[in-house]
C-alpha atoms as one frame of an Amber mdcrd trajectory, in Angstrom:
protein
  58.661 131.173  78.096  60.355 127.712  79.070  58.026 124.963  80.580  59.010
 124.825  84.111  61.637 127.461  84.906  64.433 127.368  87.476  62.799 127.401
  90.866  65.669 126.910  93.385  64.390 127.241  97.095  67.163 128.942  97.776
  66.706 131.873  95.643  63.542 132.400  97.177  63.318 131.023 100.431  62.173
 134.534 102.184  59.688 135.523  99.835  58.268 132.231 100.041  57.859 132.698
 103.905  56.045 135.996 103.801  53.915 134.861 100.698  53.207 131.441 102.807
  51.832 133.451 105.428  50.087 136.283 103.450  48.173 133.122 101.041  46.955
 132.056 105.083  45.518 134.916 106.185  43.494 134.826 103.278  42.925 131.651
 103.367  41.409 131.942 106.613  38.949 134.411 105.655  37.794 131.989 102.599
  37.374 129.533 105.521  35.104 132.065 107.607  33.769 133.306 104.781  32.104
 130.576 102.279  30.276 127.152 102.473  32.325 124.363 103.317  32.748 121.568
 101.061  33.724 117.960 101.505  37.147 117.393 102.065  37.684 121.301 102.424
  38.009 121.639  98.785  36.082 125.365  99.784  39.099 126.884 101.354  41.337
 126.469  98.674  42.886 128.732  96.151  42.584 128.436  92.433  44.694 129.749
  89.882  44.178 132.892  87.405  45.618 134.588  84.903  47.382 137.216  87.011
  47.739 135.328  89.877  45.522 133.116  92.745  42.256 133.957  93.828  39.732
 132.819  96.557  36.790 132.920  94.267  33.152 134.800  95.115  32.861 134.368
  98.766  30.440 135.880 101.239  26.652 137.174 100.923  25.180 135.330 104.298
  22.831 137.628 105.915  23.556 141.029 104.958  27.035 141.125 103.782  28.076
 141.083 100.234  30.167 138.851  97.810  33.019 139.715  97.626  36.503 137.839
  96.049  40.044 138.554  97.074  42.653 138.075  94.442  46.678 138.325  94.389
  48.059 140.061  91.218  51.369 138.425  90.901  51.897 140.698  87.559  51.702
 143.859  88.928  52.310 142.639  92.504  48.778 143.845  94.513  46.338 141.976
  96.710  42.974 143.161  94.874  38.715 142.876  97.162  36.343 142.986  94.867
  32.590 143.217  95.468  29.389 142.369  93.455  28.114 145.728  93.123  31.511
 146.392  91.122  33.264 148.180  93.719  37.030 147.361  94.138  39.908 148.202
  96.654  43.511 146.806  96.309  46.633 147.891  98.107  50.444 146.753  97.023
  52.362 143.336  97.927  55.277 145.041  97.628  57.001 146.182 101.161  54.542
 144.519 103.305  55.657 142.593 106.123  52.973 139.771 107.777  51.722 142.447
 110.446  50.886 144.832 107.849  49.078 142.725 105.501  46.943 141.241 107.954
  45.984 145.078 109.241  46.115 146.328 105.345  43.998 143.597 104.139  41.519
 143.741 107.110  41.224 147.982 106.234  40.519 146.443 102.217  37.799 144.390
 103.505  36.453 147.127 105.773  36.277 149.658 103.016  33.601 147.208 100.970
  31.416 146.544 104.318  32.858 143.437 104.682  33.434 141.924 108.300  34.939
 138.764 109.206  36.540 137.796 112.376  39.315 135.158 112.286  39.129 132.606
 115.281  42.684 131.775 115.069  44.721 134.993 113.100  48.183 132.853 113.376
  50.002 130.699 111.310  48.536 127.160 110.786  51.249 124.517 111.296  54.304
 126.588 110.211  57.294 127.353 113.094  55.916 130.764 114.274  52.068 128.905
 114.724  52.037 130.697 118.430  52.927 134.565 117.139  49.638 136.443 116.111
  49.865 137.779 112.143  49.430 140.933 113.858  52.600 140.788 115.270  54.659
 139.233 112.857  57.251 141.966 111.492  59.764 139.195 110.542  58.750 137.918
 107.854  58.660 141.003 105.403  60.863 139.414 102.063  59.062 140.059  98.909
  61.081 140.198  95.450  58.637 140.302  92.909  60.179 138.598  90.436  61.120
 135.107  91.849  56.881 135.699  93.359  56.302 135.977  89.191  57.827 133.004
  88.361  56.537 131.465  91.220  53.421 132.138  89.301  54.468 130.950  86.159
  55.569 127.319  87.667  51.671 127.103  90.129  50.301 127.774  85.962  52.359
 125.354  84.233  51.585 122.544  87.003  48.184 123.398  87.019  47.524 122.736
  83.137  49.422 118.889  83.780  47.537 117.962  86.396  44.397 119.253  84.509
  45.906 116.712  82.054  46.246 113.905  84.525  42.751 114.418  86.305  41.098
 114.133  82.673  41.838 110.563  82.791  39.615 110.088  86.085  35.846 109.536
  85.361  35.296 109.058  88.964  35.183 111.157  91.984  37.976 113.881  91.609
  38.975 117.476  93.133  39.603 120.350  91.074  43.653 121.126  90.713  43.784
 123.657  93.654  45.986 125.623  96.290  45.850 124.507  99.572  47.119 127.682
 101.893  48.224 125.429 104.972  51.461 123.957 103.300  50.899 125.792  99.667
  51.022 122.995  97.588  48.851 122.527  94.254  47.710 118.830  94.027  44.133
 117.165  92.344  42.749 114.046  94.346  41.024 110.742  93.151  38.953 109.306
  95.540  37.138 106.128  96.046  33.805 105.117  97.634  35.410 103.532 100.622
  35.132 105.559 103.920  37.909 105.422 106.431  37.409 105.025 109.646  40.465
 107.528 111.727  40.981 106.887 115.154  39.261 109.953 118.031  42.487 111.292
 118.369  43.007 112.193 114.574  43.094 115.777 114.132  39.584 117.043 112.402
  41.474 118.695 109.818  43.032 115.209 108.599  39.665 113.464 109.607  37.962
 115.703 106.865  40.594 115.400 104.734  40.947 111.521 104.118  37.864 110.738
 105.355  37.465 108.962 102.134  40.208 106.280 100.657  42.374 108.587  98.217
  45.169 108.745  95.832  46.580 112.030  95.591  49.218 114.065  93.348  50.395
 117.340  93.223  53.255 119.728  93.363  54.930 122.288  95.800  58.217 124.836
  96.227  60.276 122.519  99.052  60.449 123.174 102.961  62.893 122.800 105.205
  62.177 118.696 106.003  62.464 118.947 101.940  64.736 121.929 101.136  63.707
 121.617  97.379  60.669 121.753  94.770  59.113 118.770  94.086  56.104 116.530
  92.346  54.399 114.368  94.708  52.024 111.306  95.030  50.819 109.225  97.618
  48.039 106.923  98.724  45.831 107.110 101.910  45.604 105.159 103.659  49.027
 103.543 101.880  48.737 100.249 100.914  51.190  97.910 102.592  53.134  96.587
  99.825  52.706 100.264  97.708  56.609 101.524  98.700  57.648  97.566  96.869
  56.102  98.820  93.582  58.203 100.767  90.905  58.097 104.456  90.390  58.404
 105.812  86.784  60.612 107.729  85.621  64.143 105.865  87.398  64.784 109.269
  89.204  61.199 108.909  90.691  61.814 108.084  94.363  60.091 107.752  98.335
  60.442 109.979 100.632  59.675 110.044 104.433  56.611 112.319 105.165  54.810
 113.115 108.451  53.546 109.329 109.821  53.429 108.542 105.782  55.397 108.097
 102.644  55.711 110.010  99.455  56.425 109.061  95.943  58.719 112.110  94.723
  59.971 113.400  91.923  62.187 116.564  92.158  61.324 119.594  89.941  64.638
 119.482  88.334  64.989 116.607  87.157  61.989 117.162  85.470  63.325 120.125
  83.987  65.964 118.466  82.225  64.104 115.026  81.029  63.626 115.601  77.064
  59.894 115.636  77.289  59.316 117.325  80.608  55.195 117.591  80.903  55.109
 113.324  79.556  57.624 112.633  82.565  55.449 114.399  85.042  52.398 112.333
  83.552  54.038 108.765  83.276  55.256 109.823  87.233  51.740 110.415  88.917
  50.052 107.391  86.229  52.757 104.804  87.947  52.002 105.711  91.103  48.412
 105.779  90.600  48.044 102.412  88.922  50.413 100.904  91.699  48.149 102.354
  94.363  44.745 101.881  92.883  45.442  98.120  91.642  46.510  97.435  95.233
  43.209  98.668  96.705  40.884  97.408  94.290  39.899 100.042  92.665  38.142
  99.161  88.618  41.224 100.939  87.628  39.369  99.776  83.513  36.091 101.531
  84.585  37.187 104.603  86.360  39.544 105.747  82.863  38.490 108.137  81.186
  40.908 108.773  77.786  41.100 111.787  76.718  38.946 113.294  79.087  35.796
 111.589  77.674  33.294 109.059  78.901  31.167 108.184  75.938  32.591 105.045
  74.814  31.914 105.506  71.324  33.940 108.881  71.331  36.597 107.347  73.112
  40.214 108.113  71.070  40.467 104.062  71.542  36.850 102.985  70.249  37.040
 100.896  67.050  35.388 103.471  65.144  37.307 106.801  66.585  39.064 107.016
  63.192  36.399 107.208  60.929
């Protein structure tokens, strides 16, 4: 299997819709359903071997644990429960309306009820049309969802890589639902004050000063897929710095800036997983040397912080 296979938006632009909006609905019942967690690293999604999953959820009061999980293999959306009992209906031929109702029924069916506050779309066009009633959005070709799969597996493993060198505080590489993107975060130990009128989604989010990377399939503000990197809040001088590799650029983003890299040009660079790498380290030491951060005490080589076992200590080759 090639390392990063051809993902043109295009090809897939439909599926991607429905999926969007199926991976929120679920993602809204992780958020009702489990303990939240600084910078809502709780609601996200985290990748399997199959497919995503939300992880165990549930068991307040009297209601079980339960985990949903979508089979991009065989193409089902898959409850499970801790007393081993299961209940899984296909992906295949579903439009939003009748995943929302099927996947309701699913949790039903295992004695689990959650109620939704808000069952729409979270900042997407349609955000004012109830899942319920959504009948549009019904595109699902299983194999571009597959290798949509592949690609979230592939980026996962390199920014596993990349969050290895971080001995400080860091996110697991997950799947945020909202604008289904995979990214890992490095944070700092500064807070950040955000004005009252900062959305408490975004408050929570970058409450802390952060440097973040990640990956995700293109838009329509950015009609391709893409690495990404970024800074918050952005140091002033930050867009002055260079980007590695030369096809590395910014891009306009919301009230902030991005440090890009399109997903085909990493495709064709001779060592594609090192060009990813060298992308998200320039950024990072641009953006963390302009903040302050002990960029020297915060590495971590190799994923290790003992610093005689260090692949650099004087003795490592003994």
């Amino acid at each position: 299997m090639d390392l990063f296979p051809a993902m043109p938006l295009s090809q897939w632009r439909d599926s991607k819709e429905t999926l969007h909006r199926f991976a929120q609905i679920v993602g809204k019942i992780r958020l009702a359903s489990s303990a939240r967690r600084n910078h809502w690293w709780n609601v996200a999604f985290h990748v399997t071997g199959r497919g995503i999953t939300t992880r165990p959820m549930g068991g307040s009061g009297d209601g079980p644990v339960f985990t949903i999980d979508f089979d991009f293999v065989d193409h089902w959306l898959t409850v499970s429960c801790l007393d081993g009992s299961t209940t899984s209906f296909p992906l295949l031929g579903q439009s939003v309306a009748s995943f929302y109702r099927e996947t309701l029924a699913a949790l039903s069916r295992i004695g689990v009820s959650v109620t939704l506050p808000h069952p729409h779309p979270y900042k997407l066009a349609d955000a004012r049309r109830p899942f319920a009633e959504d009948t549009e959005h019904a595109s699902y070709d299983p194999e571009w969802v597959n290798r949509h799969w592949q690609v979230l597996s592939q980026v996962s493993l390199v920014l596993e890589e990349f969050a290895s060198g971080f001995c400080g505080k860091v996110s697991p590489v997950h799947l945020f639902w909202h604008s289904y993107d995979i990214a890992v975060t490095r944070f700092s130990d500064r807070a950040v004050v955000l004005g009252a009128e900062v959305d408490p989604v975004t408050r929570e989010a970058y409450s802390r000063e952060v440097i973040s990377c990640g990956f995700w399939f293109g838009d329509e503000d950015y009609p391709r897929p893409a690495f990404y990197a970024y800074a918050a809040p952005e140091p002033a001088a930050l867009a002055r710095e260079p980007l590695r590799p030369a096809a590395a650029h910014w891009a306009e983003r919301g009230t902030g800036r991005l440090a890009t890299l399109d997903y085909d040009d990493v495709r064709a660079a001779p060592d594609p997983r090192r060009t990813v790498l060298d992308f998200l380290g320039s950024l990072y030491r641009s953006a963390a040397a302009l903040d302050g951060w002990d960029v020297e005490g915060l590495a971590c080589p190799g994923g290790i912080t003992d610093p005689l076992a260090r692949p650099d200590a004087p003795d490592a080759g003994r």
